[in-house]
Kinemage of the C-alpha trace (Angstrom):
@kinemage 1
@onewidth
@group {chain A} dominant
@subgroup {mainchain}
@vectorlist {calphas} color= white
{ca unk a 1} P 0.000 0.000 0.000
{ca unk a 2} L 1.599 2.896 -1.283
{ca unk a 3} L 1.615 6.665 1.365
{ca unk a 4} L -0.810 9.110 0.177
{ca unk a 5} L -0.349 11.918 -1.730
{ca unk a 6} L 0.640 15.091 0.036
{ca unk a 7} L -2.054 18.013 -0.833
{ca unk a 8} L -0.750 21.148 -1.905
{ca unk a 9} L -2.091 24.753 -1.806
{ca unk a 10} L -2.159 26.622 -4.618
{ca unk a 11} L 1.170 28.334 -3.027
{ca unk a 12} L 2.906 26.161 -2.344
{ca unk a 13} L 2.674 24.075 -5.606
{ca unk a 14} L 3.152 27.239 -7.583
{ca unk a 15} L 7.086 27.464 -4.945
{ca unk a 16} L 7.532 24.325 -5.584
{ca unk a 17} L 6.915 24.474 -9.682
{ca unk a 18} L 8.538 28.049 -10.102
{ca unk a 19} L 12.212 26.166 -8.651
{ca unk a 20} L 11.613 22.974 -10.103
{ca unk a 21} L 13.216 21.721 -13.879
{ca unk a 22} L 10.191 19.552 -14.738
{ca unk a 23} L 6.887 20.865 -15.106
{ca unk a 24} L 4.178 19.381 -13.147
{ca unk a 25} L 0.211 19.469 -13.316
{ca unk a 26} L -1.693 20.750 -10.345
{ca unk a 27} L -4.888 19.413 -9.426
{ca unk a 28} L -6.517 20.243 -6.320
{ca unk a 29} L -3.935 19.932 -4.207
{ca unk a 30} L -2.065 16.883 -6.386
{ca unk a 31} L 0.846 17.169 -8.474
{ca unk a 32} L 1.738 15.414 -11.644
{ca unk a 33} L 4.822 15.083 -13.336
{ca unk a 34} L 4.411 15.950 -16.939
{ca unk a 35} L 5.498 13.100 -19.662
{ca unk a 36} L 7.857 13.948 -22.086
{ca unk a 37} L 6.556 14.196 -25.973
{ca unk a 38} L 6.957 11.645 -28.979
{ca unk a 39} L 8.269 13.152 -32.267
{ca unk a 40} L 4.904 12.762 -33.486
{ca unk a 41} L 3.893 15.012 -30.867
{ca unk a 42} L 6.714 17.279 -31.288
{ca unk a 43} L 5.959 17.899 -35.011
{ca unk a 44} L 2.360 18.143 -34.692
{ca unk a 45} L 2.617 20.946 -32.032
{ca unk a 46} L 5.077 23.228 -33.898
{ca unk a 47} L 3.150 22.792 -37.043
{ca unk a 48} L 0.291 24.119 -35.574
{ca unk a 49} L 2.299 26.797 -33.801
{ca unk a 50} L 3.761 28.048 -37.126
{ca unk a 51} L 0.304 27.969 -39.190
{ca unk a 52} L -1.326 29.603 -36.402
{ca unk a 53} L 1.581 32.469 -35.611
{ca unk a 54} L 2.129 33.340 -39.387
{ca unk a 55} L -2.087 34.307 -39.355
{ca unk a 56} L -2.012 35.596 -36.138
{ca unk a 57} L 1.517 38.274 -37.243
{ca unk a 58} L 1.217 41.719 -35.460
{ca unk a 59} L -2.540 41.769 -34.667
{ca unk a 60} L -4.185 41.772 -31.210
{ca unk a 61} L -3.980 37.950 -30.266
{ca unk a 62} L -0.815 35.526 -29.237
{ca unk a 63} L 0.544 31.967 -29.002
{ca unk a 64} L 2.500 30.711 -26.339
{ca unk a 65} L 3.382 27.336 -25.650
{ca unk a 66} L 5.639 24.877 -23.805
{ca unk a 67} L 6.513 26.967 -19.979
{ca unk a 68} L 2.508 28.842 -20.230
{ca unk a 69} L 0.826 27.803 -17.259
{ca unk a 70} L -2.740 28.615 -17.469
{ca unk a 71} L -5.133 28.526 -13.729
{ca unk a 72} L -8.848 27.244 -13.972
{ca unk a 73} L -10.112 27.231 -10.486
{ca unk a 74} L -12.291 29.731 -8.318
{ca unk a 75} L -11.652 32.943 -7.355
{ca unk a 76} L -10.505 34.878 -5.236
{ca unk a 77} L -7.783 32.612 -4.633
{ca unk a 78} L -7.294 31.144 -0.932
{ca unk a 79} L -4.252 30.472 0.783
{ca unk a 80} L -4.992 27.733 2.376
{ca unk a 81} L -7.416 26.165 -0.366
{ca unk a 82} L -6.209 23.358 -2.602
{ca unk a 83} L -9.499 23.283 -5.099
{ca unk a 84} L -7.406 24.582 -8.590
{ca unk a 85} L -6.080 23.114 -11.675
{ca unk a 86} L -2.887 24.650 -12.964
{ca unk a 87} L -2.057 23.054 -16.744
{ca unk a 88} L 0.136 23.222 -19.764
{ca unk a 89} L -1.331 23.764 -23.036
{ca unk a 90} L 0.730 22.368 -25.551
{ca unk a 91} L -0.485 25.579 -27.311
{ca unk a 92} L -2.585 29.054 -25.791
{ca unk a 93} L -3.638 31.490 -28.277
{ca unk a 94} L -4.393 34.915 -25.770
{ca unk a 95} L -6.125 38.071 -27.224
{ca unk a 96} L -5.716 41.283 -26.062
{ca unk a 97} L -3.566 42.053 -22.942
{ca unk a 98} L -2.020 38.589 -21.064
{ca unk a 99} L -4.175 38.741 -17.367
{ca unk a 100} L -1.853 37.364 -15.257
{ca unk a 101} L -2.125 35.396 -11.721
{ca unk a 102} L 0.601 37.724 -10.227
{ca unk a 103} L 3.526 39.749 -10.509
{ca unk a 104} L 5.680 36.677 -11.879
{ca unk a 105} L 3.407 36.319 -15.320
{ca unk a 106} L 3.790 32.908 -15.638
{ca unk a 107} L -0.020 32.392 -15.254
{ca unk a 108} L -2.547 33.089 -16.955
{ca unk a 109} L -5.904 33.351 -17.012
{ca unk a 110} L -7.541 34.499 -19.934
{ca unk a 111} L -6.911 32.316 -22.834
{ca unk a 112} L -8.900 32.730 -26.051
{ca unk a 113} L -8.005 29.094 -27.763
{ca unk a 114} L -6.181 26.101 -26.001
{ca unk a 115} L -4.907 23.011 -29.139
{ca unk a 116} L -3.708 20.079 -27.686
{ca unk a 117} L -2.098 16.930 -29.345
{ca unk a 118} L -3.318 14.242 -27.582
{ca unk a 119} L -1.377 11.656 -26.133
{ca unk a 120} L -2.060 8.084 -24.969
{ca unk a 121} L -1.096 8.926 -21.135
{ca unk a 122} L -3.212 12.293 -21.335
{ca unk a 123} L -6.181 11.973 -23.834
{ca unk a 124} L -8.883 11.088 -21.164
{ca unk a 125} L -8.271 13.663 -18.959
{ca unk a 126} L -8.352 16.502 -22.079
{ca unk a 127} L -11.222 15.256 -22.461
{ca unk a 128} L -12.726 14.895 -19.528
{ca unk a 129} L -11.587 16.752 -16.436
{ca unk a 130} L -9.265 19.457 -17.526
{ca unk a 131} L -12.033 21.042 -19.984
{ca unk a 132} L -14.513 20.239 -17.822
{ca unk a 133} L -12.619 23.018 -15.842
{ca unk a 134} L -11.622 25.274 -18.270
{ca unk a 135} L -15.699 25.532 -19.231
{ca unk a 136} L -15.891 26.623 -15.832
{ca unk a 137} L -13.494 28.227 -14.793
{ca unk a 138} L -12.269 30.102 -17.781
{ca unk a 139} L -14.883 32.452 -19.504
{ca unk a 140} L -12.491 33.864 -21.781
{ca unk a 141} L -12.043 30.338 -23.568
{ca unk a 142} L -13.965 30.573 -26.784
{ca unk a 143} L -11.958 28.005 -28.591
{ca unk a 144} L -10.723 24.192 -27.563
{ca unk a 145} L -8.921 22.019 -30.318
{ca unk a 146} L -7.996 18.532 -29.632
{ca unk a 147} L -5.235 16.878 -32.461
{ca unk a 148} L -4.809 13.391 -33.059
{ca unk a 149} L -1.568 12.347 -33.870
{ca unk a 150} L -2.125 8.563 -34.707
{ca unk a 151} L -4.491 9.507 -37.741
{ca unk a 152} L -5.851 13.233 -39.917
{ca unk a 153} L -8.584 13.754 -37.744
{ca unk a 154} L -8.706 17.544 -35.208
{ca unk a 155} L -11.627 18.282 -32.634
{ca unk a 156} L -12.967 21.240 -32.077
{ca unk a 157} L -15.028 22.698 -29.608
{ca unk a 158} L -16.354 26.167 -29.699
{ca unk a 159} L -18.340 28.756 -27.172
{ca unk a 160} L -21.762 29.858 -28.827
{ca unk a 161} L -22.437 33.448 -27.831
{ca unk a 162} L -25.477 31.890 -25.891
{ca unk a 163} L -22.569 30.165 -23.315
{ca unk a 164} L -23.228 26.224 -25.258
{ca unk a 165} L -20.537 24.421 -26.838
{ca unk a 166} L -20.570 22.900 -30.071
{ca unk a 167} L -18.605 20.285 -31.803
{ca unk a 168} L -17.060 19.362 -35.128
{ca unk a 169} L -14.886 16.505 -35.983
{ca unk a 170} L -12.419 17.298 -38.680
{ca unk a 171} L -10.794 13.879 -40.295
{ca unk a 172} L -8.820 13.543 -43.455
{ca unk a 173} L -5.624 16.396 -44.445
{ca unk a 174} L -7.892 18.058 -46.789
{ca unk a 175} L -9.947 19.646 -44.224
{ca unk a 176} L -10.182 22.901 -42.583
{ca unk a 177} L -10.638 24.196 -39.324
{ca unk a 178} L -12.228 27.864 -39.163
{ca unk a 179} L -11.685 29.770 -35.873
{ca unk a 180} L -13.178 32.959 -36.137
{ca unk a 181} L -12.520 33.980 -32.644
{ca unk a 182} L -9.267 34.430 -33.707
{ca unk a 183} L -9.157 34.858 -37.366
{ca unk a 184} L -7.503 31.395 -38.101
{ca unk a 185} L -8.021 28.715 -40.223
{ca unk a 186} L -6.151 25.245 -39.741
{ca unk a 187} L -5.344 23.688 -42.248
{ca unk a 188} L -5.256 19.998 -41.497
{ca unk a 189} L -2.196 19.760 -44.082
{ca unk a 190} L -0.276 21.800 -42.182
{ca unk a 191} L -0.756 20.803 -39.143
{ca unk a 192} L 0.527 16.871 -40.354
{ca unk a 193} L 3.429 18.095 -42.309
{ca unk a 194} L 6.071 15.827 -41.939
{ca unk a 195} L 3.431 13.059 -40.312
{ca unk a 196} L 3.479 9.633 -41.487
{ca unk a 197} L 0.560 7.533 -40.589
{ca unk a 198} L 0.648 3.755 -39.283
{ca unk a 199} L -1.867 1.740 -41.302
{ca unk a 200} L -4.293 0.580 -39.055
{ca unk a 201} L -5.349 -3.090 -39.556
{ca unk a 202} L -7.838 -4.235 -42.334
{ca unk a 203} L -7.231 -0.384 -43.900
């Protein structure tokens, strides 16, 4: 029987992470140790980058990736509470002027678009928990784009102006993935530049 898990505050992870060479996951209270990425991954995520920086150039919105933490928990924040998820985006698009958690700016908290290339060890909880929190906890999130990177195929959810989300499955390179909350479109070409696809059995 393994000893449990020591809980965290938010403070004291955000010490612990601002010292530390790895970068962890925070969730209420727990810590994760983030896996490292497959060259799949790798190319997938700087694809995107570049297609998505080269539309985005001088105008009001941003991408950051790799060191970005971005917060998705209530506010105010308490000392002494634990209840907080503090995550990675493999990519953050943020419009306007970075809102930052404090003087450090190495949170944030209003991002625009999150893209993530999913990964076997992390696919269920993009899925599931994480934007469970960022549709709660992050208004500003109009746009949330999950990659595959064993086959063409790019998920994306988007915030209605009425608060619902919708859903479109993207498969194949020849598609196209408008995001008009930022004035992008992703090519699904670009993004797999490079890729080259295991055939699946009985394909």
């Amino acid at each position: 029987m393994g000893l449990p898990k020591p809980i965290l505050t938010e403070s004291e992870y955000l010490k612990l992470e601002r010292a530390a060479q790895e970068r962890h996951l925070y969730v209420d209270g727990e810590i994760f140790a983030m896996a490292g990425e497959s060259p799949e991954h790798g190319d997938i995520t700087s694809n995107t980058l570049i297609a998505l920086g080269i539309q985005l150039g001088d105008g009001p919105c941003r991408a950051r990736v790799a060191n970005t933490r971005v917060r998705s928990g209530p506010l105010p924040r308490s000392p002494r509470r634990s209840a907080g998820l503090y995550s990675y985006p493999d990519i953050v698009v943020i419009c306007g002027e970075p809102r930052y958690l404090d003087q450090l700016q190495d949170v944030v908290l209003n991002p625009k678009a999150i893209f993530e290339t999913l990964s076997e060890s992390t696919e269920a909880f993009d899925r599931g928990a994480k934007f469970d929190r960022y549709q709660e906890y992050n208004p500003t999130l109009t746009d949330y784009v999950l990659i595959s990177q064993d086959e063409p195929k790019i998920e994306h959810y988007q915030r209605e102006k009425n608060g619902k989300w919708t859903y479109e499955c993207h498969r194949g390179l020849k598609e196209v993935v408008n995001l008009p909350s930022i004035k992008c479109r992703l090519k699904a070409s670009e993004v797999y530049r490079r890729i080259k696809f295991k055939k699946r059995p009985g394909i």
